[in-house]
C-alpha positions as a LaTeX table, in Angstrom:
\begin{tabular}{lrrr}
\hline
Residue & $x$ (\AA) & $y$ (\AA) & $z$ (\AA) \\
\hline
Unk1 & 0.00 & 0.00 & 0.00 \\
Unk2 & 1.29 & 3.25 & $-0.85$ \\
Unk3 & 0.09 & 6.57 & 0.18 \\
Unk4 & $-0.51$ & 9.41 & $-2.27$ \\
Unk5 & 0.18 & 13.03 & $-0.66$ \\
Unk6 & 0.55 & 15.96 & $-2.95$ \\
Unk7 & 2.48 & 18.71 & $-2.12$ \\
Unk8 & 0.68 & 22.00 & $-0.84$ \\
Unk9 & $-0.34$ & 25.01 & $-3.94$ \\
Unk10 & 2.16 & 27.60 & $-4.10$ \\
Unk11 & 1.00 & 30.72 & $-2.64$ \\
Unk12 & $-0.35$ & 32.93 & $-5.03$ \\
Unk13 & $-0.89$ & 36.49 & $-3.35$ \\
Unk14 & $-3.77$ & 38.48 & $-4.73$ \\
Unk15 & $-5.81$ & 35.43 & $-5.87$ \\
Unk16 & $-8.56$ & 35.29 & $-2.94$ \\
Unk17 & $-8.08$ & 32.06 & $-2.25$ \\
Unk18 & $-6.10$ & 32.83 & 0.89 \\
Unk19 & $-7.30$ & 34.59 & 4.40 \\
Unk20 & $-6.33$ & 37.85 & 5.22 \\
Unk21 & $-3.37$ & 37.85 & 7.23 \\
Unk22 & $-3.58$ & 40.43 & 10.34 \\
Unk23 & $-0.79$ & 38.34 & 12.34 \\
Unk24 & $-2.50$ & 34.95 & 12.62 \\
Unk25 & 0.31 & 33.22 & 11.89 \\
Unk26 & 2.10 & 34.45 & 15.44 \\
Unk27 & 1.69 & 32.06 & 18.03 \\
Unk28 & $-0.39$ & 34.35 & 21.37 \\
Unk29 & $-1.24$ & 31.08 & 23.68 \\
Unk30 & 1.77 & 32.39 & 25.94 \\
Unk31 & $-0.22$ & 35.45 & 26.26 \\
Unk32 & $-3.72$ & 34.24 & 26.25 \\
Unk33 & $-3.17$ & 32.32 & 29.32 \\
Unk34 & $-6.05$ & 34.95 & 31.35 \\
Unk35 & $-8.47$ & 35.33 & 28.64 \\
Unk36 & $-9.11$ & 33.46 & 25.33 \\
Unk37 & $-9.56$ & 34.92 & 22.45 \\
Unk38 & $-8.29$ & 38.57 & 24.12 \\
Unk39 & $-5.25$ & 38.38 & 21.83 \\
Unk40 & $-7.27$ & 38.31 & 18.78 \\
Unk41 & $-9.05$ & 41.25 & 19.88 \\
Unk42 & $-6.13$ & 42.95 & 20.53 \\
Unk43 & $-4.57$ & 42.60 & 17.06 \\
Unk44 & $-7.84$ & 44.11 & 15.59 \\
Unk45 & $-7.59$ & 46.90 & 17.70 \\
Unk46 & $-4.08$ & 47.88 & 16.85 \\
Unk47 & $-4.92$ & 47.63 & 13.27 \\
Unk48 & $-8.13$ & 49.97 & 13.74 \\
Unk49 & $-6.22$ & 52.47 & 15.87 \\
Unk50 & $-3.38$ & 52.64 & 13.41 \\
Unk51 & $-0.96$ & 51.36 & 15.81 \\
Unk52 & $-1.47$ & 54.14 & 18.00 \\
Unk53 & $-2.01$ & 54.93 & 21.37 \\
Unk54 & $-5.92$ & 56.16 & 21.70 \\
Unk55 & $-5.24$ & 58.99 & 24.67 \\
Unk56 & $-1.56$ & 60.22 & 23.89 \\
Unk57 & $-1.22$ & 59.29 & 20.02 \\
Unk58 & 2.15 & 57.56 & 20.67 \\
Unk59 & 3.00 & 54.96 & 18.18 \\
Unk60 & 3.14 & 51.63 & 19.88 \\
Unk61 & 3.73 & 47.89 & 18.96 \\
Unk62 & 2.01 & 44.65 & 20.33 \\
Unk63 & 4.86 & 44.42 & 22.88 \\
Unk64 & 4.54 & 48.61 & 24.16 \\
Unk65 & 0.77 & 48.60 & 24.14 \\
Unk66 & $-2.04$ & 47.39 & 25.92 \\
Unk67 & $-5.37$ & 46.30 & 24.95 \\
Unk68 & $-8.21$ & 48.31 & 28.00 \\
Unk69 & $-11.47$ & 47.91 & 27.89 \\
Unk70 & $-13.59$ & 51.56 & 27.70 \\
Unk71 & $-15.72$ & 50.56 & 30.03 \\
Unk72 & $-15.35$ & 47.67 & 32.91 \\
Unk73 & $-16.11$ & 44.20 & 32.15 \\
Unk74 & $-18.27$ & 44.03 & 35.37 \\
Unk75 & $-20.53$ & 46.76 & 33.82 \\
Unk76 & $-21.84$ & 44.26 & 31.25 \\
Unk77 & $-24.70$ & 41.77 & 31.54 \\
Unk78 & $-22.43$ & 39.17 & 29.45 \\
Unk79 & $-18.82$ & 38.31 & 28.86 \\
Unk80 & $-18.87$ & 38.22 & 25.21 \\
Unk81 & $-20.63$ & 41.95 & 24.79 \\
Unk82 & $-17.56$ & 43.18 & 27.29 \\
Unk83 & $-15.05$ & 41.87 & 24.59 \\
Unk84 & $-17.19$ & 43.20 & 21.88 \\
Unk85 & $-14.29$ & 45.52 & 19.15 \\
Unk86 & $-16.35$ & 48.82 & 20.64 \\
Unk87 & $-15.16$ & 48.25 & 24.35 \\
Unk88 & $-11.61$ & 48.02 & 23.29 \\
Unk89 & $-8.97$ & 50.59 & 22.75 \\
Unk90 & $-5.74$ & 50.44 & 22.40 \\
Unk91 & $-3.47$ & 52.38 & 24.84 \\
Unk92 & 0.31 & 52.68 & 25.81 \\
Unk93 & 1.93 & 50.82 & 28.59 \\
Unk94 & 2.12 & 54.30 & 29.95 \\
Unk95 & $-1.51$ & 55.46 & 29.52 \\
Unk96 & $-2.77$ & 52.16 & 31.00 \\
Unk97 & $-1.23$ & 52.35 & 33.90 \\
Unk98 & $-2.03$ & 55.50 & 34.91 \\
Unk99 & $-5.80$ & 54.63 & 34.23 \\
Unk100 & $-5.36$ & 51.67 & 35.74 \\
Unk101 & $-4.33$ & 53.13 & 39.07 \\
Unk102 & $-6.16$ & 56.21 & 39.03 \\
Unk103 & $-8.91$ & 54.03 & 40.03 \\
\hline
\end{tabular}
């Protein structure tokens, strides 16, 4: 018995055949260990808020920037409407600390 496996297609950019690629590839289980899915929410967020910081404008990274939640998770009747793309912004490591201890 033999076994018949074909090599993968080539990729061909531009043909539609492929997903869109907004750093999927990157492995976030290392940071995802608090709460799932938050990482993919995050990546969204930086890509909507032009990789800025929402309060002081500073250009950030995934590693300098924090995804924060407008308005607290224990506001919110369910989970999944607290994770909701409108409840997140994307702030500094600066900017979220101070609003996280000015509470």
């Amino acid at each position: 018995m033999s076994l018949n496996y074909r090599k993968p297609d080539a990729y061909d950019p531009g043909t539609g055949s492929y997903l869109d690629d907004l750093d999927w590839e990157a492995d976030f289980q290392i940071y995802e260990w608090r709460r799932s899915g938050s990482m993919d929410l995050k990546v969204l967020a930086l890509h909507r808020d032009g990789f800025r910081c929402r309060k002081c404008g500073t250009t950030v990274t995934w590693e300098t920037s924090e995804a924060d939640h407008i308005q607290p998770v224990s506001q919110f009747a369910s989970f999944a409407e607290s994770h909701s793309l409108n409840n997140v912004q994307i702030l500094c490591d600066t900017c979220h600390e101070e609003k996280t201890y000015a509470k």
